[in-house]
C-alpha positions as CSV (number, residue, x, y, z in Angstrom):
1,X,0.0,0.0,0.0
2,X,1.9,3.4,-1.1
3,X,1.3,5.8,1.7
4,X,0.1,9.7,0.5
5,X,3.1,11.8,-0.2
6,X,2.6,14.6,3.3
7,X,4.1,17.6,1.1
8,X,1.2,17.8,-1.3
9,X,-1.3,18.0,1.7
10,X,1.1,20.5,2.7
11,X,0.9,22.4,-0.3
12,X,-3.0,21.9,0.1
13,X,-2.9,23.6,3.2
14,X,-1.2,26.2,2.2
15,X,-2.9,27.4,-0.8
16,X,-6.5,27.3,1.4
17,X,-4.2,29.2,3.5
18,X,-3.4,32.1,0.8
19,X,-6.5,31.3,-0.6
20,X,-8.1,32.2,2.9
21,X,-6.0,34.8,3.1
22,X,-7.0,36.7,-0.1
23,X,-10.6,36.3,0.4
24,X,-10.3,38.5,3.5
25,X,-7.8,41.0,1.8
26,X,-10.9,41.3,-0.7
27,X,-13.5,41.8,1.4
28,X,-11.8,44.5,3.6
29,X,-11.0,46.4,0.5
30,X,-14.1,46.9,-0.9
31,X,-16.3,47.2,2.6
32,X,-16.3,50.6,3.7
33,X,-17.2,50.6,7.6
34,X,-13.9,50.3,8.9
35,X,-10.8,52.7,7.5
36,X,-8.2,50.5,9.5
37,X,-8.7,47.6,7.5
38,X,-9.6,49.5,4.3
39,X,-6.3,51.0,4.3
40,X,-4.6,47.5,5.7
41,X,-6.2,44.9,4.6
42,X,-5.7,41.4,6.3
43,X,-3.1,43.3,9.2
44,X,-6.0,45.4,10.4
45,X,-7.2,42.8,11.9
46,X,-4.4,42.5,14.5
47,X,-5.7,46.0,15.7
48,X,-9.2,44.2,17.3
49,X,-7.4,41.2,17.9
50,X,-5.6,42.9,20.8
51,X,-8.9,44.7,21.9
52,X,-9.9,41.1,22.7
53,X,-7.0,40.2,24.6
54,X,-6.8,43.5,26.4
55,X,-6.9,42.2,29.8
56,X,-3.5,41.1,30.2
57,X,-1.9,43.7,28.0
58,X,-3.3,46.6,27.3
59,X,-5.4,47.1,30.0
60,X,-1.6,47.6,31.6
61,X,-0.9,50.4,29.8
62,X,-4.4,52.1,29.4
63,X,-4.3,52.1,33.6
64,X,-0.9,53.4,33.9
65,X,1.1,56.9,33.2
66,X,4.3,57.2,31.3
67,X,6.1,56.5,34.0
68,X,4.3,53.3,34.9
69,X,2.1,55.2,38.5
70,X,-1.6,53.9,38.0
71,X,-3.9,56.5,37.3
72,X,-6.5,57.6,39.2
73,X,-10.1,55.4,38.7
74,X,-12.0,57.9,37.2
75,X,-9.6,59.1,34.4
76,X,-8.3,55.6,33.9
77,X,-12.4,55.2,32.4
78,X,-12.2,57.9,30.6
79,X,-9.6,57.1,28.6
80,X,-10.6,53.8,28.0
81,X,-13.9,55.0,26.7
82,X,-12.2,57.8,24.3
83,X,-10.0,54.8,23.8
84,X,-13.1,52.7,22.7
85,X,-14.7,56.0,20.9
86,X,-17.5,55.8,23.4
87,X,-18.9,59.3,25.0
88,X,-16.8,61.3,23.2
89,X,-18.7,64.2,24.2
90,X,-16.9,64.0,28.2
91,X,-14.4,66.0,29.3
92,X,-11.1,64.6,30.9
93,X,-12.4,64.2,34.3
94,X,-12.7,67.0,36.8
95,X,-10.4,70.1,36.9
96,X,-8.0,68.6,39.6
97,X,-7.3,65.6,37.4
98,X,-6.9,67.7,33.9
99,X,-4.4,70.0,35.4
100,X,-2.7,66.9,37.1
101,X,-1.9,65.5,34.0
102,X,-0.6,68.6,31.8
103,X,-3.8,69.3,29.9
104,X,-4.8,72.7,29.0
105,X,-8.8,73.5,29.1
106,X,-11.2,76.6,28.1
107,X,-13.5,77.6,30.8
108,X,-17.0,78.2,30.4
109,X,-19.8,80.8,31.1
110,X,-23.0,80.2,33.4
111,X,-24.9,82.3,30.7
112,X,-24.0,81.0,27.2
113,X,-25.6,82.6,24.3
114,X,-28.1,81.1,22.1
115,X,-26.4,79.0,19.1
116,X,-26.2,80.6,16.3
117,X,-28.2,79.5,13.4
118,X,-25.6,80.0,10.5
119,X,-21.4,79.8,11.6
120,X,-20.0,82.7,11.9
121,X,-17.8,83.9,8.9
122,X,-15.3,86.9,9.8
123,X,-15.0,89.9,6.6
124,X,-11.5,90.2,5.2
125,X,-10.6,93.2,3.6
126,X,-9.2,96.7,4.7
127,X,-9.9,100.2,3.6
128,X,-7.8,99.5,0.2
129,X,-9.8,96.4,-0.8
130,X,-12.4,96.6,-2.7
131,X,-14.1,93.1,-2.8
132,X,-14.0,91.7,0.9
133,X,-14.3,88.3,1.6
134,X,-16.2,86.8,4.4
135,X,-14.0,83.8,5.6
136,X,-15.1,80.5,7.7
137,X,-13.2,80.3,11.1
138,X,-11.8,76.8,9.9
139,X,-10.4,76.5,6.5
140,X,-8.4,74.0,3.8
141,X,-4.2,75.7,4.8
142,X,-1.5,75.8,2.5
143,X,-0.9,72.3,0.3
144,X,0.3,72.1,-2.5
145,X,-0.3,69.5,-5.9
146,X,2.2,67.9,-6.3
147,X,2.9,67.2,-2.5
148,X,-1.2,66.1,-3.4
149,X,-2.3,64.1,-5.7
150,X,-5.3,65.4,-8.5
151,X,-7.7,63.7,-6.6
152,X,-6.9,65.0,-3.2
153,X,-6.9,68.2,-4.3
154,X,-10.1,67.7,-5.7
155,X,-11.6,66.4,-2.4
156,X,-10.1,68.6,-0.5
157,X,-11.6,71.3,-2.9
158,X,-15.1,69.6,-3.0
159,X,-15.2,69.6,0.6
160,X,-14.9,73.2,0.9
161,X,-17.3,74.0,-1.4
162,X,-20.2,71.8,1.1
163,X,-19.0,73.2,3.8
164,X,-18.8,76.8,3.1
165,X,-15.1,77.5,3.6
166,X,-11.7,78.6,1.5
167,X,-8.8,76.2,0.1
168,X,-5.6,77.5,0.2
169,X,-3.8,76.0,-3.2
170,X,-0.2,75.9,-1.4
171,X,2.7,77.8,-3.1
172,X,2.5,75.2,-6.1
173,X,0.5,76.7,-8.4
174,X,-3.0,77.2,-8.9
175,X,-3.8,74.2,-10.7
176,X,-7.1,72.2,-12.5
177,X,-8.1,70.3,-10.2
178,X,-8.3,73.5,-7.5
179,X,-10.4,74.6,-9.8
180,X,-13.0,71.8,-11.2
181,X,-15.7,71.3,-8.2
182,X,-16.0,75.4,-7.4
183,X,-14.7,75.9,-3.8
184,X,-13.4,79.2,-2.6
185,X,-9.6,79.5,-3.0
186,X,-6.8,81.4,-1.6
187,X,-3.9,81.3,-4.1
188,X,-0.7,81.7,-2.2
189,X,2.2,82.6,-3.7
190,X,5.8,81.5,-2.5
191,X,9.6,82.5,-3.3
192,X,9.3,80.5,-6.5
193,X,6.3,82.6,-7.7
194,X,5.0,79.2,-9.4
195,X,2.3,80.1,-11.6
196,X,3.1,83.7,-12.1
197,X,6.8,83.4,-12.9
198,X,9.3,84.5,-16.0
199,X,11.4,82.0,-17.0
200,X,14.1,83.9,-15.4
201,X,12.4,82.9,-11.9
202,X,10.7,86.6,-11.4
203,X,7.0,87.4,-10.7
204,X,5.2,88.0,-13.9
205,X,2.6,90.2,-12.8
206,X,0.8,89.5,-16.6
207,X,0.3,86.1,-15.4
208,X,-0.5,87.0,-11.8
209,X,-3.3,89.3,-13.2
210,X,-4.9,87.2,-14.9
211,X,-4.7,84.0,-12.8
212,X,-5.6,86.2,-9.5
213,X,-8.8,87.5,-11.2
214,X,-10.5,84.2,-11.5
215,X,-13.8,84.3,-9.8
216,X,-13.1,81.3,-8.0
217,X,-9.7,83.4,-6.2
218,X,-10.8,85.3,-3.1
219,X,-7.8,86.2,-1.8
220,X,-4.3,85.9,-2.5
221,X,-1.7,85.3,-0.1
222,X,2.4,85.7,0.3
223,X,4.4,83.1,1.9
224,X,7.3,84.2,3.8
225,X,7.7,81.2,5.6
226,X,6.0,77.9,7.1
227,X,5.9,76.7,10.4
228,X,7.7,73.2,9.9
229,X,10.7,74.7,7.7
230,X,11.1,78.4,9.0
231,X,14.2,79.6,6.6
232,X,14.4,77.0,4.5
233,X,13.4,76.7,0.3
234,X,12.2,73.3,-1.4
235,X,14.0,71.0,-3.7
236,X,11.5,69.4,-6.1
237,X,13.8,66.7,-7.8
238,X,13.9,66.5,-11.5
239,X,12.7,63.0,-11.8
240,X,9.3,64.4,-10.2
241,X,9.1,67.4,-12.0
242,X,6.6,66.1,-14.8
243,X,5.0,67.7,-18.0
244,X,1.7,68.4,-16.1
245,X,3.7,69.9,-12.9
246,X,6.1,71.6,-14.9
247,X,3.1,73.6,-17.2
248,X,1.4,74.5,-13.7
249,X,4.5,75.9,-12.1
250,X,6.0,77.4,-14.8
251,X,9.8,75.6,-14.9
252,X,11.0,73.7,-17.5
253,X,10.1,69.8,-17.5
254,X,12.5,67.1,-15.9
255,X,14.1,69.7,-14.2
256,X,15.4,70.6,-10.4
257,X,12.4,72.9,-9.2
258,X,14.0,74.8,-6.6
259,X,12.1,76.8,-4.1
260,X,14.3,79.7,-3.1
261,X,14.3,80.6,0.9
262,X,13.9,84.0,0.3
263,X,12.4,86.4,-1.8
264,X,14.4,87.9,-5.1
265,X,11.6,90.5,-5.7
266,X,11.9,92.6,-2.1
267,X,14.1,92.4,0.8
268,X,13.0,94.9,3.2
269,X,10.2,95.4,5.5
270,X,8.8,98.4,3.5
271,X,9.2,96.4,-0.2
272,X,7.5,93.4,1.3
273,X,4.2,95.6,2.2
274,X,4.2,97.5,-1.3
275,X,4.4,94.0,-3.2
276,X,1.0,92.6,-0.9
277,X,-0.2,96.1,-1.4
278,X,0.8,95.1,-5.9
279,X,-0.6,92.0,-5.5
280,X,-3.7,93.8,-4.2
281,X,-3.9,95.9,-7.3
282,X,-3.5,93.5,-9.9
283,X,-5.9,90.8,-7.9
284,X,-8.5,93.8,-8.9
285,X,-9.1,94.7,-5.1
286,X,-9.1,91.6,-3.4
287,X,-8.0,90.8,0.4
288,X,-4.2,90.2,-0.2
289,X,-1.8,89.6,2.5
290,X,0.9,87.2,3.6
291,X,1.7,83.9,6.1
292,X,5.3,83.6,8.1
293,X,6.6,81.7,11.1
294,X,7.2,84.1,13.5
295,X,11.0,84.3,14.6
296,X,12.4,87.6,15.6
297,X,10.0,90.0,17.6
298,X,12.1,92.8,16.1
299,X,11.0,91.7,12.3
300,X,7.6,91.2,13.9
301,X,7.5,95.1,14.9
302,X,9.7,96.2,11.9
303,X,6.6,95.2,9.4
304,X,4.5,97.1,11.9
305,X,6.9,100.3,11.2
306,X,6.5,99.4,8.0
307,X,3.0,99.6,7.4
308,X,2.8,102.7,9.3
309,X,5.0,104.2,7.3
310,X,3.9,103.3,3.5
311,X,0.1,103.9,4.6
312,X,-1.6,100.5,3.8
313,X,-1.6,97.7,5.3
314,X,-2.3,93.5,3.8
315,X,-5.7,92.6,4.7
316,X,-5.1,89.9,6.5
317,X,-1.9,87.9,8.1
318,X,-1.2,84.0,9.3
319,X,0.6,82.5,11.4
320,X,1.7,78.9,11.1
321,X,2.8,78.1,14.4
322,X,6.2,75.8,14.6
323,X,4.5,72.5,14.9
324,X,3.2,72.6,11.7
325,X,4.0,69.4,9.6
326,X,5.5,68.8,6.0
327,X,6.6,66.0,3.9
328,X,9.6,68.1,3.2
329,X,12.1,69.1,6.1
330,X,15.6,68.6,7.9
331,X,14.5,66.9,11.4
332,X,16.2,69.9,12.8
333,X,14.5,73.1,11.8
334,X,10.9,70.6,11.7
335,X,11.8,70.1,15.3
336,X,13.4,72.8,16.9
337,X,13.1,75.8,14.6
338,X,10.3,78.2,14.8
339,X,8.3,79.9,17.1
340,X,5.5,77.8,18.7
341,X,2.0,78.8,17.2
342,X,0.6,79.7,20.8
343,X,3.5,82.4,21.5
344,X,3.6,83.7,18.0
345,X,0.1,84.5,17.0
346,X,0.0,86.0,20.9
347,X,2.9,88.2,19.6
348,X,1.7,89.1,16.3
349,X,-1.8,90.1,17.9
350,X,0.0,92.4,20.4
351,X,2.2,94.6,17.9
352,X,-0.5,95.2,16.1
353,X,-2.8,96.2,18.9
354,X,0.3,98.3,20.3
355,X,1.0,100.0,17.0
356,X,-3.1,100.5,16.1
357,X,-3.1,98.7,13.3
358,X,-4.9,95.1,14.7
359,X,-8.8,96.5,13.4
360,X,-7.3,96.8,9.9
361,X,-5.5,93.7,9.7
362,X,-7.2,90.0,10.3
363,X,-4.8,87.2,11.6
364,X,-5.0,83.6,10.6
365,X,-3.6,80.9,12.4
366,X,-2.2,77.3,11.4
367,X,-0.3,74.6,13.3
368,X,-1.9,71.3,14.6
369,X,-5.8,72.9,14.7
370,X,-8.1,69.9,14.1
371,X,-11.5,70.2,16.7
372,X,-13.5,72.9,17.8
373,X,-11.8,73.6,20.9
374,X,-8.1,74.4,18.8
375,X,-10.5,76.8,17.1
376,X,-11.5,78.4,20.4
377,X,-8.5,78.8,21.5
378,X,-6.7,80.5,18.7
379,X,-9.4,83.2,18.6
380,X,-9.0,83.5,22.4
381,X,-4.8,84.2,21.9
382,X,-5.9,86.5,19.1
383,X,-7.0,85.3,15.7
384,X,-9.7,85.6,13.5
385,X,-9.8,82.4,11.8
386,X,-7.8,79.1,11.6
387,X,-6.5,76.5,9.0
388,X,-6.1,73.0,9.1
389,X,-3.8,71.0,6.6
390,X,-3.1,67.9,9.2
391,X,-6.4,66.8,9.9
392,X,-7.9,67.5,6.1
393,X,-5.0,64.9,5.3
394,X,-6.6,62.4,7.8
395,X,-10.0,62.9,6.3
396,X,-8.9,61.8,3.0
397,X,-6.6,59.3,4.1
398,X,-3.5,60.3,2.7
399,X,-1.8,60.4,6.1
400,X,-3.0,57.2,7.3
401,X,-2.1,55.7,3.4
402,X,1.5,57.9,3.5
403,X,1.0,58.3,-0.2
404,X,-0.1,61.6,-0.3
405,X,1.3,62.5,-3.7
406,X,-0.3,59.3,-5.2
C-alpha cells in the first residue's frame, strides 16, 4: 500500500491558507465601515485582535502613566472610553485631574448665548480692498499639488465647497483640479512665484493678473515662511518634475524645481508691504496679505513700522505656528526651529494692537488645529480664523495611506 506523499497535503494547506488569506484582503478592500482595515487589509485585523486580549496587555498600559504610576479610577475610564470611541462628548475628568496630567482647558460661562443658526464667517478686507471676503473660522491651509495628488486636491476642494469655507492652493500653483468642483480659493504665492513666474524665476505680474482675477480666487496670499521649515526653500527633484507639474509651475520639464528661501523680488520690511499692497492691485481689489513663522519679535515690529509708514496695510496675516507638519524638512529646523504657534500669534496680535493697526488687519492661524476647541483657543490668543492641513490629510486618508502624492 503506497502511503500519501505529506508535502502535497502541505501544499494543500497552504494554498486554502493564501487562498483564505486573499478572500479577506478582498473583502476588507471593498467594505467601507472600517478605515483601518480598508487602508490594511488582512493586518487590520491585528488592531481588534488585541482589543480582545486587552486584559493582560493593554489594559496595563491604558491604567498606567508614562512612567508606569496607575492612574487615578476615574480618568483611567475615561480614557478607555475615548480609547473605545464611546462618549466622546466628556471632558477629561474634573479640573484637579486635567491639570494633574498637563492638559490645558477653556472655561466656560454660566450664561452662554443662544447657538447661532448660521457659523459665523469673519470679513477680510481693509480700507484698500475693494471686494471683501467673508471667511469660515476653519479653512483648507497651505498644500500644495504635487505634494497632493489630482484627486486630493479635488476632495479637498469639494469639501470646501459643502462646507462653506476657503482652500488654500499651497505655493505650487494654482492648478485644474483646485479649480474643477467650485470651492473658494486662496492662491498663495511662494519664493518661486509658481504660476506667475518669468522664466528667469521673477514674478510675472501678466500672469499674476490674470490667474488672481478668477472668480473662483478670493484672496491671495504671500508666503514668507512655514511653520515646519522656517528659513528654508524646497528641492523638487527633476525625476518628479513632470509635464503636467512643470506647465502649472512654470519651470521647464525634468528639471530641479528649486524653491528659493527667500524672496528675489523685495528684501526689506517696507518692499515686502508695497508687493502685498501690488498684488492687491492687480488681484482687482481683493484681500491680499501674507503667512510667516514668526521668529524675531524685532521683524515682527519692523513690518509694523512698515505699514505705518507706507500707509496701507495686507488685509489679512497667518501665522503657522512651529508645529506645523510637512513632507519636506531637515529633522532639525521641523523640530526645533520656529516659534511655537501659541506664542507667536500671541505676539503678532499684540504689535498690532500696540502699534493701532490690529482693526485693519485679520490674523490667521495654522499649526496642529483639528477640533473645535483648537479653534477656540486660537481666537482666544488673538486670531480671527484658523486653517487646518493635518487633519484635512486624515480625512482623506493620505496620512493614514502615506502616499499623499499618489
Amino acid at each position: 500500500m503506497t502511503r500519501p506523499d505529506p508535502r502535497s497535503g502541505a501544499a494543500a494547506g497552504a494554498a486554502l491558507g493564501v487562498a483564505g488569506l486573499a478572500a479577506v484582503a478582498v473583502h476588507d478592500l471593498v467594505q467601507k465601515k472600517h478605515a483601518v482595515l480598508r487602508n490594511y487589509p488582512v493586518l487590520g485585523h491585528a488592531r481588534f485582535l488585541l482589543e480582545d486580549i486587552r486584559p493582560e496587555l493593554q489594559q496595563y498600559f491604558i491604567e498606567r502613566n508614562w512612567d508606569g504610576r496607575p492612574y487615578d479610577r476615574d480618568v483611567r475610564s475615561i480614557i478607555y472610553e475615548r480609547a473605545k470611541g464611546i462618549h466622546g462628548e466628556q471632558a477629561f475628568g474634573t479640573e484637579r485631574d486635567v491639570n494633574e496630567m498637563g492638559y490645558e482647558y477653556l472655561v466656560h460661562s454660566v450664561a452662554p448665548v443662544p447657538e447661532l443658526k448660521e457659523p459665523p464667517r469673519v470679513r477680510i478686507g481693509g480700507p484698500d480692498c475693494t471686494q471683501p471676503y467673508d471667511m469660515s473660522l476653519l479653512n483648507v491651509s497651505a498644500m500644495s499639488f504635487g505634494a497632493l495628488s489630482a484627486n486630493a486636491i479635488r476632495a479637498l476642494n469639494k469639501g470646501a465647497a459643502l462646507g462653506g469655507f476657503a482652500h488654500d492652493t499651497g505655493e505650487g500653483g494654482l492648478s485644474p483640479y483646485h479649480e474643477e468642483n467650485g470651492g473658494d480659493l486662496i492662491w498663495e504665492l511662494g519664493t518661486g512665484y509658481f504660476g506667475a513666474r518669468t522664466k528667469d524665476g521673477d514674478f510675472d505680474p501678466d500672469e499674476f493678473a490674470d490667474k488672481a482675477g478668477k472668480e473662483q480666487v478670493k484672496c491671495v496670499s504671500l508666503k514668507l515662511s512655514q511653520g515646519a521649515k522656517p528659513g528654508v526653500g524646497g528641492v523638487l527633484p527633476g525625476a518628479k518634475v513632470t509635464k503636467e507639474i512643470a506647465k502649472i509651475r512654470d519651470v521647464p520639464r525634468g528639471e530641479k524645481c528649486v524653491s528659493p528661501s527667500a524672496h528675489r523680488v523685495f528684501s526689506t520690511p517696507t518692499e515686502l508691504i508695497e508687493f502685498v499692497a501690488r498684488m492687491r492691485d492687480l488681484s482687482g481689489g481683493k484681500p491680499a496679505g501674507f503667512k510667516l513663522c514668526v521668529g524675531s519679535r524685532v521683524e515682527v515690529l519692523a513690518i509694523c513700522k512698515a505699514i505705518l509708514e507706507v500707509g496701507t496695510a495686507p488685509d489679512f496675516i497667518i501665522v503657522d505656528g512651529s508645529e506645523g507638519g510637512t513632507g519636506a524638512a531637515p529633522l532639525e529646523f521641523e523640530d526645533h526651529v520656529g516659534m511655537p504657534l501659541t506664542q507667536g500669534l500671541m505676539l503678532v496680535h499684540n504689535a498690532l494692537v500696540g502699534t493701532g493697526l490690529r482693526d485693519r488687519i485679520r490674523i490667521g492661524a495654522s499649526g496642529k488645529v483639528a477640533a473645535s476647541n483648537d479653534i477656540v483657543k486660537r481666537l482666544i490668543q488673538g486670531a480671527d480664523y484658523t486653517n487646518a492641513a493635518r487633519a484635512m490629510m486624515m480625512a482623506v486618508g493620505c496620512i493614514q495611506a502615506q502616499m499623499c502624492n499618489r
